[in-house]
C-alpha positions, 0 to 999 in steps of 0.5 A: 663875194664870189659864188651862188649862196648854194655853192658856198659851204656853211661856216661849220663845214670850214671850222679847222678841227682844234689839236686833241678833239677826236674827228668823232667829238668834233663833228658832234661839236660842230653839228655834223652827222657821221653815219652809224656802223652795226659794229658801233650801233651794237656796242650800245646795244647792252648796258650794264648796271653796277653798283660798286663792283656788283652788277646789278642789272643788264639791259639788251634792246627793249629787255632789262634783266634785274640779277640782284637786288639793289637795297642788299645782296641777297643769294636767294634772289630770282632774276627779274625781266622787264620789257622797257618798251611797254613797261618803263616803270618796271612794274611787271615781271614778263621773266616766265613768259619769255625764258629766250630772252632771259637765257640770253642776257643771262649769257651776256651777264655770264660773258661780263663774269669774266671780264669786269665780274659780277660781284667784284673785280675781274680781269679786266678791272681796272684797280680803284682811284684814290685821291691822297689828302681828299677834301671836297671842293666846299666846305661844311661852312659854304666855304669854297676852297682856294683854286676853285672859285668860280669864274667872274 
């Protein structure tokens, strides 16, 4: 072997990248780190509850805004908000004491409207999947259905 151990690169740098893995994917794959842009940090910035069709819920940084209730839907329902940094459990309701941030996430809720909806589909939806004949993989019986037993 030629070279000092410090010029030689790691085994994981030399890895070629295997056909169909994103550049992205196969760094995580093989250990390297990309540097995280704004524009990407951003997009994980918001999530969105749903359940089915309905959003239930909206979460931007530390605050978690509950827009429904989760056991039934129900009109009457009054926005919840939640400070996840100091409350994880969600037990205290801070939405009078910070009216800001409610209208803000209330206007991220407002902009998912129009995109996924809020309590069904919208444009941008995506019709729902069906599987014809489905079964599941195991039966009632413990049976597991040809084609899917496990490797050996």
């Amino acid at each position: 072997m030629s070279g000092s151990p410090a010029s030689r690169k790691p085994a994981r740098e030399q890895t070629p990248r295997p056909r169909g893995f994103s550049s992205r994917a196969w760094c995580f794959c093989v250990g390297h780190r990309q540097p995280v842009t704004e524009e990407a940090r951003a997009a994980h910035d918001t999530f969105y509850y749903y359940r089915g069709p309905r959003l239930e819920a909206v979460r931007h940084g530390d605050w978690k805004l509950q827009i429904a209730s989760a056991a039934k839907k129900d009109d009457a329902f009054q926005p919840k908000l939640y400070n996840l940094r100091t409350d994880i459990g969600e037990a205290k309701d801070v939405a009078a004491a910070n009216p800001d941030v409610v209208k803000k996430l209330e206007s991220l809720v407002a902009a998912m409207k129009d995109d996924l909806g809020v309590d069904g589909a919208a444009k941008g939806s995506r019709e729902l999947g069906k599987v014809k004949d489905a079964r599941p993989l195991i039966d009632k019986d413990g049976k597991i259905r040809p084609g899917f037993e496990p490797m050996t």
